[in-house]
C-alpha positions in Angstrom: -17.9 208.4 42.4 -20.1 207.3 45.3 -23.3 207.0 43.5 -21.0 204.5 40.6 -20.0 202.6 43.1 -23.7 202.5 44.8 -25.1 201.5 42.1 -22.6 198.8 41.3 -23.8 198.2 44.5 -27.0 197.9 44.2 -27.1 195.9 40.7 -24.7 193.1 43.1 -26.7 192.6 45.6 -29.6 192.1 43.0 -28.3 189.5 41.1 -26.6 188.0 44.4 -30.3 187.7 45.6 -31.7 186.6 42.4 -29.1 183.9 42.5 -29.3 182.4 46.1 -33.0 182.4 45.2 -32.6 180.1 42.5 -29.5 178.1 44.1 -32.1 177.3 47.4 -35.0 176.5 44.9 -32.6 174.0 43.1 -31.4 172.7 46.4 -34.8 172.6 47.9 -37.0 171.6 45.4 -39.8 171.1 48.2 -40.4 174.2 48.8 -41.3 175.3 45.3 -44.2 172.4 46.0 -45.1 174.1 48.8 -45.4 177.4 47.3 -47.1 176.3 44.1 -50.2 175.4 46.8 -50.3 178.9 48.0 -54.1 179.9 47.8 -54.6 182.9 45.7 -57.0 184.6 48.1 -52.8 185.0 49.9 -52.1 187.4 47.1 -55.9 188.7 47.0 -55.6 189.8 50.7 -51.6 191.1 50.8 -52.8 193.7 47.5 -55.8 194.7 49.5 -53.4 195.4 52.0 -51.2 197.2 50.1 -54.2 199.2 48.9 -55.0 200.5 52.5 -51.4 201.2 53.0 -51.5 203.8 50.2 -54.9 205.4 51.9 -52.4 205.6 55.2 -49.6 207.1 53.3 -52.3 209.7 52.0 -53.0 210.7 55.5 -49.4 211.1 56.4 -48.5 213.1 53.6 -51.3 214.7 54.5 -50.0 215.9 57.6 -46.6 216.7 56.9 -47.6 218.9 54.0 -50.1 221.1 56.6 -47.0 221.2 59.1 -45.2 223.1 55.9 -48.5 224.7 55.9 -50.1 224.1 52.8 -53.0 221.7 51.7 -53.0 219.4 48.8 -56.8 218.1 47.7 -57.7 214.3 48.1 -56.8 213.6 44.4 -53.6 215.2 43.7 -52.6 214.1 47.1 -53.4 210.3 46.0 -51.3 210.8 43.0 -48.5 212.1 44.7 -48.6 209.1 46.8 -49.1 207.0 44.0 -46.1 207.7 42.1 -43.5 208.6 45.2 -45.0 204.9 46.5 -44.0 203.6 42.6 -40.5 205.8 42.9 -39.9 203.6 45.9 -40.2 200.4 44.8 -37.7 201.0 42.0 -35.2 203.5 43.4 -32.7 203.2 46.4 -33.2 204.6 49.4 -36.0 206.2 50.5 -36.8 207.7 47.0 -40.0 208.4 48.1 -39.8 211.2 50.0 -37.2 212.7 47.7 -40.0 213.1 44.9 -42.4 214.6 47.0 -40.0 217.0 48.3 -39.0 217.2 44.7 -43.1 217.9 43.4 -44.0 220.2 46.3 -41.4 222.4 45.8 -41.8 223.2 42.0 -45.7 223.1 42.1 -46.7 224.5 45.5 -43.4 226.8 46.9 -43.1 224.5 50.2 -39.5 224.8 51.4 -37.1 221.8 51.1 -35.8 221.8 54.5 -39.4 222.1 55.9 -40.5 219.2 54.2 -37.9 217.1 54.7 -38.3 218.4 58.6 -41.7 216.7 58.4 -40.3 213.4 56.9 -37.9 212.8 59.2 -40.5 213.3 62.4 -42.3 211.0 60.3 -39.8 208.3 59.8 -38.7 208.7 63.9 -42.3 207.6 64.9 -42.2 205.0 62.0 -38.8 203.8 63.5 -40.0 204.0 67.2 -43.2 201.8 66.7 -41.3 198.9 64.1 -38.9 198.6 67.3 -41.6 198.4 69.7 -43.6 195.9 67.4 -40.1 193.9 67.1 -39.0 193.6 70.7 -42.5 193.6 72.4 -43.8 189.9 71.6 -40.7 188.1 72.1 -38.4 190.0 74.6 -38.2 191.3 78.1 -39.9 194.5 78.8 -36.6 195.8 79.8 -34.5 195.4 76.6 -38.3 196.5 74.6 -38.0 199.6 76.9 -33.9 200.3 76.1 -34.1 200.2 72.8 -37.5 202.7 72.4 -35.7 205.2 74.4 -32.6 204.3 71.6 -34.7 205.1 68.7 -36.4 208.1 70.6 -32.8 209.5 71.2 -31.5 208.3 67.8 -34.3 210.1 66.0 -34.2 213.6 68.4 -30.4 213.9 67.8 -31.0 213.7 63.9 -33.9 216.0 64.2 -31.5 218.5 66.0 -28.6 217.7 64.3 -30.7 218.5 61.1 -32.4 221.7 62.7 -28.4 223.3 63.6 -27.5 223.2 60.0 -31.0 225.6 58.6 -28.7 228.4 57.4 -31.9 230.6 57.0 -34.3 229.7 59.5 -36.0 232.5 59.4 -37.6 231.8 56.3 -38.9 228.5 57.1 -42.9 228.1 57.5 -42.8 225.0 59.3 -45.3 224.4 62.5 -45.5 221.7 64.4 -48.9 221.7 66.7 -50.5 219.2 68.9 -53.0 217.8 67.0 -50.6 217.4 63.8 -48.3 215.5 66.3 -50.8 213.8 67.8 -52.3 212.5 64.1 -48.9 211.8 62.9 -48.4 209.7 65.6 -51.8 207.8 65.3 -51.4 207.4 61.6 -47.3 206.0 61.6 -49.1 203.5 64.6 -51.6 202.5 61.6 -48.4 202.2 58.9 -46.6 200.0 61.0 -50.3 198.0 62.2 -50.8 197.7 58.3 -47.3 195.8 57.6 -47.5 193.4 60.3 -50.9 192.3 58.9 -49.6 191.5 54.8 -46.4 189.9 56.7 -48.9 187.5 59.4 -51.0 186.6 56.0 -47.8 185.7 53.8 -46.2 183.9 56.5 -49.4 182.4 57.9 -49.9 180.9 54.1 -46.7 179.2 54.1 -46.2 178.2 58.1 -50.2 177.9 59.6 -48.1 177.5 62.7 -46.7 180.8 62.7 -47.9 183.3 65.8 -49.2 187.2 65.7 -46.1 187.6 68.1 -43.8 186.3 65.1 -45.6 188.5 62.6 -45.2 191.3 64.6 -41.3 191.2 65.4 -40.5 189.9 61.6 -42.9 193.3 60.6 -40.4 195.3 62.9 -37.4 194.0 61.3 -38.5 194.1 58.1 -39.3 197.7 58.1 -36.1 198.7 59.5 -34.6 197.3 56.5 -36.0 200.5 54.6 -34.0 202.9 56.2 -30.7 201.0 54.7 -32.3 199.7 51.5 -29.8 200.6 48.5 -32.1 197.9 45.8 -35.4 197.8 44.4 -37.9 197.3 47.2 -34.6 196.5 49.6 -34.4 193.4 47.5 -31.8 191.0 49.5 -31.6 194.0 52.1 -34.9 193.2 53.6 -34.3 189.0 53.5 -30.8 189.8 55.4 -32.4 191.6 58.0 -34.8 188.9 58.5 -32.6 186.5 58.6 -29.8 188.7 61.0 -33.5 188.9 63.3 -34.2 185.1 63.4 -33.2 184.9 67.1 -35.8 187.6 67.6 -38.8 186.1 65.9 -38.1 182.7 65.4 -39.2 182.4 61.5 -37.2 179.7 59.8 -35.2 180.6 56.5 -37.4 178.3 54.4 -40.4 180.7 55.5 -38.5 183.8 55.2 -37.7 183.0 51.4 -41.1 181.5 51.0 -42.8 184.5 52.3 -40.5 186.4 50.4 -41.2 185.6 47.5 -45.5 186.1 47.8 -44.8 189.6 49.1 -42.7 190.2 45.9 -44.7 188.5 43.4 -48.3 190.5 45.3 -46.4 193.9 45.2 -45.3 194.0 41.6 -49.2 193.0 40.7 -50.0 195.8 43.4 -48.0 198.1 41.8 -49.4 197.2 37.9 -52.7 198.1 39.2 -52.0 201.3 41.0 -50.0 202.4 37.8 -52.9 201.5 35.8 -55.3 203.7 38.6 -53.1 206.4 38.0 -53.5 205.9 33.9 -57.1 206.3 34.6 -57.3 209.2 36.2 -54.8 211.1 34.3 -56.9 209.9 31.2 -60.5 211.0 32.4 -58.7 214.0 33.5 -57.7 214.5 29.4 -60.8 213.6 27.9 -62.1 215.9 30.5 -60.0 218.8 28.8 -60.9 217.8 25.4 -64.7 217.5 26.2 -64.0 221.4 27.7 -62.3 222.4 24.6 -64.7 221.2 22.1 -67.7 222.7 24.0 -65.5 226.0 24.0 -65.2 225.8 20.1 -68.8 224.6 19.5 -69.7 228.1 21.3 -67.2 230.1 19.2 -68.4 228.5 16.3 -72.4 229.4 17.3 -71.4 232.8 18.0 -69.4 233.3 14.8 -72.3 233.6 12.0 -74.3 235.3 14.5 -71.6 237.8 14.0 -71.4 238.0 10.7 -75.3 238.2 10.1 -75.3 241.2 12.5 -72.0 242.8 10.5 -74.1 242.3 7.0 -77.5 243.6 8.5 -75.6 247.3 9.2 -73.6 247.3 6.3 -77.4 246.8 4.4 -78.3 249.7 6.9 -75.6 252.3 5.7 
């Protein structure tokens, strides 16, 4: 019953976004005009971005499968990425991180709970840096500093909350070290650094006035949006939270939608070409197999009237 009405949900809020889209278009035709004037080297740069963010999600998957204690090589790793990244964009939620969870299991034995351990240190630091980046450009180091220590105690109590409720912790394999903290940190810092730099060049395109500072606290609202997202890409989740934030980082609505819409329109191009990537390499991977295959055959088949020249030579014999 909750995931019908979630869903129902979901497909709302969709078409409710779809629709105020093309009611403030149709109100304000100038801003189509505007966007129309966009330079494509906007959408060139945001995909490039979007590129490095899937070699950063590499290394953080990366690290939370070796705290579960198992390695996954560079390729399989990307693909993993590749299609939890594509699971995203379409499912609600986090979906991501369910079809890891989901893939690691079933091909490599790592424990549920263990993994999802991992994510959820993962998403703390990701929620602990998006704050700072938020608050830091435009507030006083005071309210900055209350609401890190917030998220830092927001993120332990889940983590311990989450911990109390292991029914068999004896069988877990997790291990948490210094270094693997200490990278996890480094590359979440990288996630968040990557986001604020596709937001600065989107809203940069459509406002040359707008400031780093802007970019960064509209990159920290924006990503808390994920963690509540219920639509496609936190389609009209993600706008709400920017426009909840304005006070924050100042961004007019007409730069919000603006902006909006280039990230949307780069993404789904972003995400063609990754699919098409992954086409690739499951296809050289194939032909690959085949190539295998017909070399094993071509070897059977030399082998096999060598065979029966040998059986007829000592039938002649006898």
């Amino acid at each position: 019953m909750k995931r019908k009405i979630r869903n129902i949900a979901a497909i709302f809020i969709v078409v409710a976004t779809v629709a105020l889209f093309i009611w403030y278009f149709l109100k304000h035709p100038e801003y189509w005009q505007e966007l129309r004037q966009v330079s494509p080297w906007t959408i060139v740069w945001v995909i490039l971005l979007n590129f490095v963010m899937i070699g950063v999600l590499v290394l953080i998957g990366s690290v939370c499968i070796q705290m579960c204690r198992k390695r996954l090589g560079v390729r399989e790793n990307f693909l993993l990425t590749s299609y939890s990244s594509i699971a995203n964009f379409f499912g609600p939620l986090q979906s991501g991180p369910g079809v890891r969870a989901a893939y690691l299991k079933t091909k490599h034995q790592v424990r549920l709970r263990d993994y999802t351990l991992a994510t959820l240190i993962a998403l703390g630091l990701f929620a602990f840096w998006s704050a700072l980046f938020l608050l830091i450009g435009t507030r006083p180091w005071w309210q900055t500093f209350g609401a890190l220590l917030f998220v830092a105690g927001a993120s332990y109590f889940v983590i311990r909350l989450f911990l109390k409720r292991d029914k068999k912790p004896s069988e877990s394999q997790f291990h948490l070290s210094g270094k693997l903290l200490a990278q996890l940190i480094l590359f979440t810092f990288l996630q968040v650094c990557v986001t604020v730099g596709w937001y600065y060049v989107e809203l940069k395109a459509v406002n040359p006035d707008i400031h780093f500072s802007q970019a960064m606290s509209y990159a920290g609202a924006a990503n808390f949006s994920l963690f509540v997202s219920i639509t496609p890409d936190g389609v009209g989740i993600r706008e709400a939270f920017l426009l909840f934030s304005q006070n924050i980082h100042h961004v007019s609505t007409q730069d919000i939608v603006s902006a909006n819409l280039i990230d949307r329109a780069a993404y789904m191009i972003f995400l063609g070409l990754l699919f098409l990537i992954v086409l690739a390499m499951h296809g050289r991977e194939y032909l690959n197999v085949r190539k295998l295959k017909k070399q094993s055959l071509d070897s059977r088949a030399q082998e096999h009237p060598r065979t029966k020249h040998q059986s007829s030579a000592e039938v002649g014999e006898q």
